[in-house]
N, C-alpha and C positions, 0 to 999 in steps of 0.2 A: 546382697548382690551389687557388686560393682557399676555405677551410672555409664550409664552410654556416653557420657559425656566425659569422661577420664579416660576409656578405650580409645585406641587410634585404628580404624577401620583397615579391614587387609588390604592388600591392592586388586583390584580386580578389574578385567575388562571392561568393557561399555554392554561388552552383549551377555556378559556372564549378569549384570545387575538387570539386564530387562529382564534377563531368563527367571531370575528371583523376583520380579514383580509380576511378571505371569502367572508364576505357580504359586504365589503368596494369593492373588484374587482370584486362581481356579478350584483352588481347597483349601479344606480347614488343617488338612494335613502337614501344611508346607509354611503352619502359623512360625515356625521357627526362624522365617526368611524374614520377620518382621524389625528384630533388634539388627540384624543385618544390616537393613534398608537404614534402621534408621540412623545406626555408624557412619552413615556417607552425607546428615544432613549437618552441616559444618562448613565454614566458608575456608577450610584449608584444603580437601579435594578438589578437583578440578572442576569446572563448575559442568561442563555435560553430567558429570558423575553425580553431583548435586541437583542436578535437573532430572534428569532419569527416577533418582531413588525418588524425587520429591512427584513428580508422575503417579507412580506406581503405590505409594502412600495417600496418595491424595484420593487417589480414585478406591481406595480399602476403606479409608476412613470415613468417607463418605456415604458409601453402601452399609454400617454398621452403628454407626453413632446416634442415630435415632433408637436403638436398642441398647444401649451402655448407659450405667448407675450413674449418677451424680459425681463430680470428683469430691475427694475425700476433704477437700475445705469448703465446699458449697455449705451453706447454709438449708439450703432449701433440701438435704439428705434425706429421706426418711427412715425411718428406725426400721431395721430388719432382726430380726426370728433369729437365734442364733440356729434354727433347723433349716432355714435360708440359707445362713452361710458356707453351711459344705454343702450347699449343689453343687455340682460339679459346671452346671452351667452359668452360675453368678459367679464362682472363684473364674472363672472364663474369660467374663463380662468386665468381671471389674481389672483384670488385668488388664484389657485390651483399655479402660479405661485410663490406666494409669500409664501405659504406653502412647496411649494420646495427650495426656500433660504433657509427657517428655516430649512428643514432636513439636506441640506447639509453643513450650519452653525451645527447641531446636530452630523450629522457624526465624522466633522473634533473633536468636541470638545471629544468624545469619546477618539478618533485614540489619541490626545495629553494628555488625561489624566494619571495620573501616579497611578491611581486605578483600570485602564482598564485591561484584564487577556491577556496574547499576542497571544492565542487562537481566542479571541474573535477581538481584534485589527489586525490582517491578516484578516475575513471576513468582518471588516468592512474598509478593506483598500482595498480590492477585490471590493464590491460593490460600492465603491466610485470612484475608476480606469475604472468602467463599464459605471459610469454617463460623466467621461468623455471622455468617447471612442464615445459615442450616444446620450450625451446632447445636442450639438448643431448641429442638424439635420445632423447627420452622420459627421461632423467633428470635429477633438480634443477642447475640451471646455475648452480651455485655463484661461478663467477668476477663474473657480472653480478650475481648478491645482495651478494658480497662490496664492489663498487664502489658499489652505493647503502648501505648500511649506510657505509662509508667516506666518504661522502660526506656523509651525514646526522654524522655525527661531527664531522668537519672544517671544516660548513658555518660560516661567520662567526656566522650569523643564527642565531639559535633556530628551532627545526622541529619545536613540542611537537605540534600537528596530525598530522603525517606521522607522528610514531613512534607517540602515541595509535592511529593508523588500524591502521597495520602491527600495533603489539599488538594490537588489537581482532578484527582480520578474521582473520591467519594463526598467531600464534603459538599457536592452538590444535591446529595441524598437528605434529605430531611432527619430522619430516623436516626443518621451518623453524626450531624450536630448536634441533636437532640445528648447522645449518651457520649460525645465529645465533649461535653458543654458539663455534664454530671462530673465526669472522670476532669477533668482540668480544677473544676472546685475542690474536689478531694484531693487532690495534690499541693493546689497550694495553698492549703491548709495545711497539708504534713508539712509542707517547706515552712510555713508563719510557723507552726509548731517547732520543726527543727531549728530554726531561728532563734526561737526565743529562747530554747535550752541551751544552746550555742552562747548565746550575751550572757548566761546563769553562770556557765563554766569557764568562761575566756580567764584568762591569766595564764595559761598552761603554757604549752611549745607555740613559739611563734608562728614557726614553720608550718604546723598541722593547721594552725587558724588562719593562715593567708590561704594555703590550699581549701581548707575549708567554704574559707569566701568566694570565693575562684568559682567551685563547685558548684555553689549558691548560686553564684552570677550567671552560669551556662544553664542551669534548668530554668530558671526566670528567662532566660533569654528566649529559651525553647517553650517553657507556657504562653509567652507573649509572642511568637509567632503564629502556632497553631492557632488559637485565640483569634488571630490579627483578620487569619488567612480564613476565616470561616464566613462564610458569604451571608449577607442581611437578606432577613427574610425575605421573601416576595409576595405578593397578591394579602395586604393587608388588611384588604377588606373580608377577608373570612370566606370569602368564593370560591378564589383559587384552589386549584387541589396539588399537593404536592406529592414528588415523587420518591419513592420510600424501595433504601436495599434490600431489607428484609419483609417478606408478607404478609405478616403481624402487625407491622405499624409501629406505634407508640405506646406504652402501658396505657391504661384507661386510668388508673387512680394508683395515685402516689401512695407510697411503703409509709410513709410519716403519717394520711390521713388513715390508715387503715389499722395503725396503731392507736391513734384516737377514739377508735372506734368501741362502745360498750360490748358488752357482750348480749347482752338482749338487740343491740341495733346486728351487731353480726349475725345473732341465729334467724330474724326477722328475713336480713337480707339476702341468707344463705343460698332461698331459692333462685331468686332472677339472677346474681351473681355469677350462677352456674352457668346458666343460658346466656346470659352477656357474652361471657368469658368464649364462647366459642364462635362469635361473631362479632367482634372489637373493632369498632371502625371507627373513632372518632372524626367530625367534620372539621373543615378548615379552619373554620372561627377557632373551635378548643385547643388546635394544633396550634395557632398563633398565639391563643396566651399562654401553652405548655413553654413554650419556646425563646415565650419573653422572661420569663420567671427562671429558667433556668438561665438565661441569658444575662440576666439580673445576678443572679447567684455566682457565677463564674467571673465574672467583671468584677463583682465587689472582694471575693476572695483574692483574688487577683491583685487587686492594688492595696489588699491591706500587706502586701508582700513590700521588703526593703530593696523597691524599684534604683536601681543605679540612676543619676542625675549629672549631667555634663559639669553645670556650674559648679556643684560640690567635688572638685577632683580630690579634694584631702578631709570629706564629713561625711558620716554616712546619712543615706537618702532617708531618714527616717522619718520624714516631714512630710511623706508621700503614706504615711498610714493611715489606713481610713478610721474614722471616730477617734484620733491621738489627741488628747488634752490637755501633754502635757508638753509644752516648746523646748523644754531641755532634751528630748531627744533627737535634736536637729545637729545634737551636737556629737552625738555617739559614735563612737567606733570609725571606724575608716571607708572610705569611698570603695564603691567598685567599680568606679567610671565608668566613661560612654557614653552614648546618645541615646540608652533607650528608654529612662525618663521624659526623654525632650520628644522622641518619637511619639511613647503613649499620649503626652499631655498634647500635642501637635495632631492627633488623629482624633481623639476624644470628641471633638464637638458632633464631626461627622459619622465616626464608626461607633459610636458607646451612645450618647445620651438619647440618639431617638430611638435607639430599641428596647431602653429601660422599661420596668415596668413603672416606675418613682423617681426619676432622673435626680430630684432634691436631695437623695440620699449622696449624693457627689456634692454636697453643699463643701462638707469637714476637709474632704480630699482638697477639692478647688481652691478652698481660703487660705487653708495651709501652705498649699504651691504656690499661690497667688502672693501670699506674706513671705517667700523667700527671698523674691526680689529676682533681678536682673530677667536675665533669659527666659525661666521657669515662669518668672510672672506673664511674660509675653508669650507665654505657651497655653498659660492657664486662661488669658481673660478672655481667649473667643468660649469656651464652655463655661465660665462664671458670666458672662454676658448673655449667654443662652439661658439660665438657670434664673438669673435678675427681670429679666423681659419678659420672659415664655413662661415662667413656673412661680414667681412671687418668690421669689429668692431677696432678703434684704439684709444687706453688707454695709453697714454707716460704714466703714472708713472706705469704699472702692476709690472714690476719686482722692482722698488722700494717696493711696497708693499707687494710683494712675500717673498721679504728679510726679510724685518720686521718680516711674520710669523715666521721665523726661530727660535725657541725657545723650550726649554727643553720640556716644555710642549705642546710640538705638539708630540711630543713620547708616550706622556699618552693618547692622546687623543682617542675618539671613531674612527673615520672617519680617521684617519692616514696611513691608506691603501691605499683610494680613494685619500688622497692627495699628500702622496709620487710617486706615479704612475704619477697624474698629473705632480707634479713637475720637475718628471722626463720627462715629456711631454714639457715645458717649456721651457726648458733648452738642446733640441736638437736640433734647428736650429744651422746651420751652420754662420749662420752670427752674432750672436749673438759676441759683443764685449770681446777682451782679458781680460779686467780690470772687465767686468760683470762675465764672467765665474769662475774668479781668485776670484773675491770678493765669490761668491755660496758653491766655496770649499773650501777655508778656513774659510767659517763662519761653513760651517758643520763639516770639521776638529775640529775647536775648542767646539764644539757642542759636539764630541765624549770623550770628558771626564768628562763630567755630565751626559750623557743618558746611562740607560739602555744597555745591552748586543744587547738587541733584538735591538734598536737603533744604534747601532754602525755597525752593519750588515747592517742594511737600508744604513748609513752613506758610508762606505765603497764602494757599491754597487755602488751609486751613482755620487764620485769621482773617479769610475772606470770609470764609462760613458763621466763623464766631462773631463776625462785626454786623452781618445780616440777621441771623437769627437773636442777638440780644443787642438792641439799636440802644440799651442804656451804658453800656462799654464802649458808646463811639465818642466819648470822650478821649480814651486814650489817644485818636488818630494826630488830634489837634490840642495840644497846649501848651499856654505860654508859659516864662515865671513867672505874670505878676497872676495867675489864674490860683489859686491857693484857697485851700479850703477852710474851715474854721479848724479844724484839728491840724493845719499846715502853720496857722498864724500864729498859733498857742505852743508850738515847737521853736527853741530855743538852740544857740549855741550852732555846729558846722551846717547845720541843717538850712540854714536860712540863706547859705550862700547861693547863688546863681548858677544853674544848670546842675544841682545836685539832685541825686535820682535815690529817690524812696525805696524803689523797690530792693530786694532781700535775699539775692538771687538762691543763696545758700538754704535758707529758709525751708525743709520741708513742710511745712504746713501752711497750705494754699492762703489761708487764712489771716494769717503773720505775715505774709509775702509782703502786703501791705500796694500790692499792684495795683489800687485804685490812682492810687497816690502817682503814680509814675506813668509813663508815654510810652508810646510805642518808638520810639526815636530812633532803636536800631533797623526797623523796617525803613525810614527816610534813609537811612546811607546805601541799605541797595541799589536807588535810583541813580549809583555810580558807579555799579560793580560791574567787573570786568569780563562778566560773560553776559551777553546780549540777551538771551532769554529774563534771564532775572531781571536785569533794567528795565527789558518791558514789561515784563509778569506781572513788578509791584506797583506800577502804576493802574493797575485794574482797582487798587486800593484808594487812591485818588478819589470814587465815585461816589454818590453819594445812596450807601448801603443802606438806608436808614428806608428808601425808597424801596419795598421788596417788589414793588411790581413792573420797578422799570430793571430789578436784578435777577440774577440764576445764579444758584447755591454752583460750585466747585465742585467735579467730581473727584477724587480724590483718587481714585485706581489710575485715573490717567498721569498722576505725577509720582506715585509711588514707589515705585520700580527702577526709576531713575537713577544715574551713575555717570559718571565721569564717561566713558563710553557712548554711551548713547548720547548724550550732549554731543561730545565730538563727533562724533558720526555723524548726527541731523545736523548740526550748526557750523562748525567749520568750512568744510567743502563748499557748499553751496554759500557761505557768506563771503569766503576771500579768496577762496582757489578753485580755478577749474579743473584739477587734479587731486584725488585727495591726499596731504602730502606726507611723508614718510617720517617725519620729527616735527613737535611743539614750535619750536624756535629754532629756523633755519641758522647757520652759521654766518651767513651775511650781517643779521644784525648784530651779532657781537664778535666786531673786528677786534681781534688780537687774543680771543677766545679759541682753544681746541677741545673738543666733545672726543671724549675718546671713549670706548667698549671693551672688556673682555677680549671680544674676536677680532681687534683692529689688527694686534700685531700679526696673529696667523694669516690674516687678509692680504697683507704687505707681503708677508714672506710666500705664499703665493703666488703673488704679482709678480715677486722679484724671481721666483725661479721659472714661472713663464716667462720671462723678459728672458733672462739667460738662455730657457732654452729656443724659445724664438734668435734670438741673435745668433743660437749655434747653427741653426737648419740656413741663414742665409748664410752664414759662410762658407757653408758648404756647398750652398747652393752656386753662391758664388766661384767657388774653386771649379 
């Protein structure tokens, strides 16, 4: 028999298809009006016409489907008699059941298409969220959730509409996270799986493997929103009670322990199992560790997927695999850019590690992003800082690689807020080594004459903190040349000449840096620099830090954010002008100087044809 879905439906009026949904729920006799109705569920008719059939199916389906077999891929099938199967009323039964695959096969295709009106794709995302609230005799019908979520994954097209919806309307249901959170682990798993068959066979057509990747890239994008958009538990304490689509709840005991199970402990427990089973209420406490564990499970499958990474625009992300050991595949295959590497690792501290059931298991993920360097690493070190502090996480190289960040262009960055604060998180134990502190602030010291105004402020700020909390680095503030150490005097050749500076700048390893040995000397030339703030700033440095109870630590957020802008805005106006002025450098001070724009000459030639036509109107006026 030909699918409903190859047929192109007749035309028919709006009241000829009510007339077919009336006498399809008034009798059994009029079952023939059913393939009918469902011709019209397709987002190429007109969407009343898709409304109406979808009415009048829904409300059939509904009064019936507590009586209909299993569908024929269910697992949970039972073996039937072949004297079963010519009843006349199971050949019936099972029809009507296989007629309901095909509508909610028709559903989903609607809800993914990118012709559908988003009018019409919320009723039909409403009626489909109903099938599975009371498809499977009153508990959540996971199989047909798992097929539209698979679908919305898979779909070619982008479907930011449909997942917006879904998040919006359900995911604040318990129950829908719950087997949201199942179904996301199972897929990307198939994707890690289709992946790795994918790297087996590449050599082939160029072509098919950039589309290939493309494809990759759009379901990832799509697990990592849904994923994103699922709201953190509430009422931790096991109190709360949550509220659930379906009125069943939650499974009581997971498919995997029940497979563990002997068979002397299954026939023992056969009895109460029964009796449970038909009053399943789990409390709030077992729903929050249900919750966390799959929660746990979806997260970790999820980033062992080849997460796209902004930094790597020409390597593929594959340094983002969780438990990867081996560092040559940082080097594989090709990019599939973007930001939503930097997104994940950017939300991770807040939205992923406190709901973990083992947050330590993001140790592999963290150090590998952390070890890539540039942006990635300033993405990763608020959750490997979480992990160090909160969990006994131990990482000997962090402040090697800390250092490394130290660069001009960490002052430009977006996130230089979030990491100077860190940083400054870092770098306040008290045990932390004389030669690590000494190397942090003269690498920033020398930092302060290539960054930024706003930069130098951060800078400043935070060898105010390093000079207070390790008073044996306040040497650096003050020294002379004849101050020299016994490993200074036993140093031969250009070394010995006057005002040469030990330090290493290039040096990554704090350690080599050799910063003991050197001054702070580029902080002294601020005390001349030509934005006011700074000049005064560094003189706070002047004091003597060594005293902590006539001092206060720096708070760091108040300088971080900082920029050219702001500077200007608080300090110019109010320092030299009563107006706030309209250019850096007026024209007066550079006489014999023209500043010219883009938009000068349109400006003139404006001017000059109002001058013209002024001069026309008075000569006329005149006449």
């Amino acid at each position: 028999m030909t699918s409903i879905l190859a047929k192109k439906p007749k035309k028919m009026k709006l009241k000829e298809l009510k007339t077919l949904g009336q006498q399809l729920l008034s009798s059994r006799a009029h079952i023939n009006n059913l393939p009918l109705l469902l011709g019209f569920i397709s987002p190429s008719p007109p969407p009343p016409q898709v409304l109406e059939s979808l009415l009048s199916l829904h409300s059939f389906f509904t009064t019936v489907l507590a009586d209909l077999p299993p569908s024929q891929s269910s697992k949970k099938r039972p073996r039937i008699d072949d004297s079963a199967k010519q009843d006349p009323e199971f050949i019936y039964r099972t029809w009507l059941r296989s007629k309901f695959d095909e509508f909610v096969t028709l559903l989903i295709e609607v809800l993914i298409s990118p012709d559908t009106e988003d009018a019409l794709r919320e009723i039909v995302l409403d009626s489909f969220m109903e099938f599975v609230k009371l498809g499977n005799g009153g508990c959540f019908y996971s199989s047909i959730y798992h097929k539209l979520l698979r679908s919305i994954v898979n779909s070619p097209t982008p479907v930011d509409f449909l997942s917006e919806l879904l998040a919006l309307k359900y995911f604040k249901y318990i129950d829908v996270r719950y087997f949201t959170f199942i179904s996301l682990e199972k897929l990307s798993k198939a994707l890690d799986t289709k992946d790795t068959a994918g790297d087996e066979t590449a050599g082939g057509d160029g072509d098919s493997g950039s589309q290939s990747r493309e494809s990759m890239e759009l379901s990832i994008r799509k697990i990592h929103y849904i994923i994103s958009h699922i709201p953190p538990l509430e009422g931790n304490d096991g109190k709360s009670e949550y509220e659930m689509w379906s009125g069943s709840g939650l499974p009581s005991n997971e498919e995997h322990d029940k497979k563990k199970l002997s068979k002397a402990q299954k026939a023992e427990d056969k009895g109460w199992k029964a009796e449970k089973q038909t009053n399943t209420v789990l409390s709030p406490a077992s729903i929050a560790k249900k919750m966390k564990l799959k929660f746990t499970k979806a997260w970790i499958s999820f980033l062992r997927l080849p997460i796209p990474v902004n930094v790597y625009k020409e390597v593929n992300t594959k340094a983002v695999l969780l438990f990867s050991t081996d560092i040559k595949c940082l080097l594989l295959g090709l990019s599939f850019g973007g930001m939503l590497g930097i997104t994940v690792l950017a939300t991770l501290h807040q939205a992923v590690i406190p709901h973990l059931s083992n947050p330590i298991i993001l140790c592999d993920f963290l150090t590998k992003s952390y070890d890539i360097g540039g942006v990635v690493s300033v993405m990763a070190l608020s959750s490997l800082f979480i992990l160090m502090t909160q969990h006994g996480l131990e990482y000997p190289n962090f402040y090697e690689k800390l250092y490394a960040l130290l660069s001009p262009s960490i002052f430009m960055a977006k996130h230089r807020a979030k990491f100077f604060q860190l940083l400054d998180s870092c770098l306040k134990s008290p045990l932390l080594p004389a030669y690590l502190a000494a190397a942090f602030a003269k690498k920033l010291s020398r930092l302060s004459i290539c960054v930024p105004p706003s930069g130098e402020l951060v800078i400043i700020a935070l060898i105010h903190n390093l000079l207070r909390r390790h008073p044996s680095i306040n040497c650096l503030v003050h020294k002379e040349d004849g101050d020299e150490s016994e490993e200074d005097k036993n140093d031969s050749g250009s070394e010995k000449r006057p005002g040469f500076d030990h330090f290493n700048s290039e040096e990554s390893n704090p350690i080599k840096s050799n910063a003991m040995r050197s001054s702070l000397w580029e902080i002294d030339t601020l005390r001349h620099h030509y934005c006011p703030p700074v000049s005064r700033f560094v003189l706070s440095l002047e004091n003597d830090l060594t005293v902590r109870s006539k001092t206060t630590e720096m708070d760091i957020k108040d300088f971080s954010s900082g920029s050219y802008a702001t500077i200007f805005g608080d300090e110019v106006p109010l320092a030299f002008y009563k107006a706030t002025p309209t250019s850096l450098f007026p024209e007066s001070e550079f006489c014999g100087w023209t500043f010219k724009y883009e938009g000068s000459n349109e400006i003139k030639e404006q001017k000059t044809v109002e001058e013209d036509d002024a001069s026309t109107k008075r000569q006329r006026i005149e006449c």
